[in-house]
C-alpha positions in Angstrom: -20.9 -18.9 -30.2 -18.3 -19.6 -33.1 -19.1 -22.9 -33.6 -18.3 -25.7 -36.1 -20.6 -28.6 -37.2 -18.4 -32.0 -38.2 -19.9 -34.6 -41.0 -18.5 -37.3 -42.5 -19.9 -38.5 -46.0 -18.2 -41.1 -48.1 -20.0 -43.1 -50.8 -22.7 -41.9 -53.1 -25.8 -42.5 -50.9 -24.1 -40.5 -47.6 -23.4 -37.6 -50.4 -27.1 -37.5 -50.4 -27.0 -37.3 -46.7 -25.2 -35.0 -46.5 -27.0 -32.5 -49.0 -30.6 -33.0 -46.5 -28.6 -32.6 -43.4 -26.3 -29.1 -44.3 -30.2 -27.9 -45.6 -31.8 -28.9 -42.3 -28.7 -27.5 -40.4 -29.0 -24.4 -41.5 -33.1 -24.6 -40.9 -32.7 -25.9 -37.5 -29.0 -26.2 -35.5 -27.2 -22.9 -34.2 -25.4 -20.8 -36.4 -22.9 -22.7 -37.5 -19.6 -23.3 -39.7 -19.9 -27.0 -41.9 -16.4 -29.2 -42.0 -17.3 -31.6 -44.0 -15.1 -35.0 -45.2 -16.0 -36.5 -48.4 -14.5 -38.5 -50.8 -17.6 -36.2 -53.3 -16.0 -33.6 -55.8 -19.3 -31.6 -54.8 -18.6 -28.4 -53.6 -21.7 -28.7 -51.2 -21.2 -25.0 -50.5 -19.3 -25.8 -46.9 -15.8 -26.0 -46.2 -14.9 -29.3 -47.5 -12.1 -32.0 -46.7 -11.2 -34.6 -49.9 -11.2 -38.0 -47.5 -11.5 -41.9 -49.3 -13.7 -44.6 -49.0 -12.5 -46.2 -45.9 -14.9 -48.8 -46.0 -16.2 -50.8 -42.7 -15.5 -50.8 -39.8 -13.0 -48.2 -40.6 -15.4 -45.5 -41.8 -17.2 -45.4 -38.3 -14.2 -47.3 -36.2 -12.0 -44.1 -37.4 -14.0 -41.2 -37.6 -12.0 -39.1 -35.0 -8.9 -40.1 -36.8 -10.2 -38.1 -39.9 -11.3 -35.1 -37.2 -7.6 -34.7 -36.1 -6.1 -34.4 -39.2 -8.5 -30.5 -39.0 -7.5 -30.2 -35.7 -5.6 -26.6 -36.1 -8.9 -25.7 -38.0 -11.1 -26.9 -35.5 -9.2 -25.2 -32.6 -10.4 -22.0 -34.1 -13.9 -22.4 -33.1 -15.3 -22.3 -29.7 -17.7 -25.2 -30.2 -17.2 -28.1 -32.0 -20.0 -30.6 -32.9 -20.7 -34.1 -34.8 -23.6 -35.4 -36.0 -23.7 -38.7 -38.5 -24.6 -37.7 -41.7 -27.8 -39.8 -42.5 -29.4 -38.2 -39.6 -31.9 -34.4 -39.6 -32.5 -32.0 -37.9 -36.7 -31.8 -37.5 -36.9 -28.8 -35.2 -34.4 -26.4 -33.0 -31.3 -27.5 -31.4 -30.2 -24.1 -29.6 -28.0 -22.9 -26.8 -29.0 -25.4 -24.2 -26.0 -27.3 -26.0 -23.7 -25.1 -25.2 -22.2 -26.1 -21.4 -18.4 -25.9 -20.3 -17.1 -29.5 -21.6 -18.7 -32.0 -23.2 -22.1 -32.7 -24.5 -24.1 -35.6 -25.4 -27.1 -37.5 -25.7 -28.6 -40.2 -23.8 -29.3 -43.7 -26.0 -32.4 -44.9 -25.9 -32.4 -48.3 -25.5 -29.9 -48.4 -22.9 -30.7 -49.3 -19.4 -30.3 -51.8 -16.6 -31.7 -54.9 -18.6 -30.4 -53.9 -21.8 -26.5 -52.8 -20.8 -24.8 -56.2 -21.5 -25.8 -55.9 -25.2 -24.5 -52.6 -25.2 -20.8 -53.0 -23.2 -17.6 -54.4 -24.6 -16.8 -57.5 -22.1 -13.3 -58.2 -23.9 -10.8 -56.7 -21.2 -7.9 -57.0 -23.6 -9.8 -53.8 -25.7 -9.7 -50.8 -24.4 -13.3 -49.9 -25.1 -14.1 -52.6 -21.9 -16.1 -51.3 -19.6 -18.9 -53.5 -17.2 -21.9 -52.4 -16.5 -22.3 -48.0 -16.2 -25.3 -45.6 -15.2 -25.3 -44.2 -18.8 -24.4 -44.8 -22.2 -24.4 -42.1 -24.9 -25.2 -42.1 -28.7 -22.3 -41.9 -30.7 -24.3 -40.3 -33.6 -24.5 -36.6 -31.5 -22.1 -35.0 -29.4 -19.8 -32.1 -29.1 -18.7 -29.6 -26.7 -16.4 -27.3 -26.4 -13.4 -27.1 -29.0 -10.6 -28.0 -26.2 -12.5 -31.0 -24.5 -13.8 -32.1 -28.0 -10.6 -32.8 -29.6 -9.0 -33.9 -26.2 -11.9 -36.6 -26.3 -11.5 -37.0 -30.0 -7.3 -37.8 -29.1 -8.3 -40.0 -26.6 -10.8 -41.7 -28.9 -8.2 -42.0 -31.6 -5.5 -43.5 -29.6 -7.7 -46.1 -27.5 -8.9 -47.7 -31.3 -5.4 -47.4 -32.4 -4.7 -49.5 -29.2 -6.9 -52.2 -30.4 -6.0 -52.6 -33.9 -2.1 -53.1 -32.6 -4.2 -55.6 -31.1 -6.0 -57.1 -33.7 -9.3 -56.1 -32.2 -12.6 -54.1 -33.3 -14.5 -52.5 -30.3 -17.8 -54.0 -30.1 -20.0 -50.6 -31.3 -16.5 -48.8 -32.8 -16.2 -45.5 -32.1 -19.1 -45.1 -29.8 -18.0 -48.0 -27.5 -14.6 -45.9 -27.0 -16.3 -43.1 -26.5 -19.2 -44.8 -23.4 -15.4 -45.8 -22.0 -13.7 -42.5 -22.3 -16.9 -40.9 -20.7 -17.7 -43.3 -17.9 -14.3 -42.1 -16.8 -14.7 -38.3 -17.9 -18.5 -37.1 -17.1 -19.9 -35.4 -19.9 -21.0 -32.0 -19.0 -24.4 -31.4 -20.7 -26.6 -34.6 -21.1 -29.5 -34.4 -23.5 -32.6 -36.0 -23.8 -33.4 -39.1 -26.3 -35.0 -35.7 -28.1 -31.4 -35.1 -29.7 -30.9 -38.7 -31.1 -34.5 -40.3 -32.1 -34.8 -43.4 -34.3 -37.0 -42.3 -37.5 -38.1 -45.9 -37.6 -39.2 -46.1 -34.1 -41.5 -42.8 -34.1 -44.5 -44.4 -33.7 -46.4 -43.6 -30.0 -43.3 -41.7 -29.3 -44.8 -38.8 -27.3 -41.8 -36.5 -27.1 -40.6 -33.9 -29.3 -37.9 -35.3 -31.9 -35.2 -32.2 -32.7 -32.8 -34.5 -34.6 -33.9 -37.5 -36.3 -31.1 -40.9 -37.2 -33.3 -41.7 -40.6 -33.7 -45.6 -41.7 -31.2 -46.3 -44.9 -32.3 -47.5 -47.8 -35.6 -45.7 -48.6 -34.8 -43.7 -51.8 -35.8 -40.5 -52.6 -37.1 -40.3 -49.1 -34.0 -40.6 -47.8 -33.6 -37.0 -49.4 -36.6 -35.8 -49.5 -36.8 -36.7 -45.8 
């Protein structure tokens, strides 16, 4: 499959990121195209769009804004993918990503206790949902190019919704996306596998293929 692989890295640290991610990417995820924005004048060896700083909320809140503006680019490809920069791939991510739609990944600390910490109860925003059978990780997902950047439109006009409104969606971008999804079923639903805290490995018995590392830890952070 031509496929594309999205990252986002703004900010000295998440230029390190980034570096340990396109490495473990091309260890690890399908063959694969990088589009990555950056405010870095690295040339990172990838095809690279010059973003800014936008700062929070804005850098998560907006991320699908940023997309869009590749969107002719991103057409091109049959498969189009996002993963958040400061996580890695530990081990193979291969065509059992691939479905007819969208794909994501389960969160792991959602479930029928947990899901009020999780929704957005404001009905004014347009992230508001109640309670729903699943809730995805907004730091993996993809799926084909078409219902990608269809979700990624829907994504970017629901927050732009919200700020007319003066409001922030609880989780930003990932509490749009829970919304846009409860009402659009994803395709291809992967396992907690695909989107494992590297702070809560311990007595995890499954087998990790992409790792969301803990900030803040120097040279390991790079190193991994």
């Amino acid at each position: 499959m031509n496929t594309a692989l999205v990252l986002v890295a703004t900010g000295k640290m998440y230029h390190e990121y980034a570096r340990q991610l396109i490495a473990s990417a091309k260890q690890y995820f399908v063959p694969h195209e990088v589009c990555l924005f950056t405010d870095s004048d690295e040339d990172f060896e990838v095809y690279k769009v010059k973003c800014p700083t936008l700062g929070y909320p804005e850098a998560t809140l907006k991320r699908y804004h940023l997309f869009l503006t590749q969107e002719r680019a991103l057409a091109k490809f049959d498969y189009v993918f996002y993963v958040d920069v400061d996580a890695k791939f530990v081990s193979s991510v291969g065509q059992e990503i691939f479905g007819p739609d969208i794909t994501v990944v389960i969160h792991k600390g959602y479930n029928e206790h947990t899901w009020d910490w999780f929704a957005e109860h404001r009905p004014e925003s347009s992230a508001h949902t109640g309670y729903i059978g699943r809730y995805y990780v907004g730091g993996f997902n993809g799926g084909t190019s078409k219902a990608f950047l269809g979700m990624s439109r829907a994504i970017r006009d629901a927050v732009d919704r919200d700020d007319s409104k003066g409001l922030v969606a609880r989780w930003h971008d990932e509490s749009h996306m829970n919304r846009y999804l409860s009402e659009h079923k994803p395709s291809t639903v992967l396992s907690i596998d695909y989107g494992y805290p590297e702070t809560d490995l311990e007595g995890y018995k499954g087998s990790p293929k992409i790792l969301f590392l803990e900030k803040g830890l120097g040279d390991r952070t790079v190193c991994g």
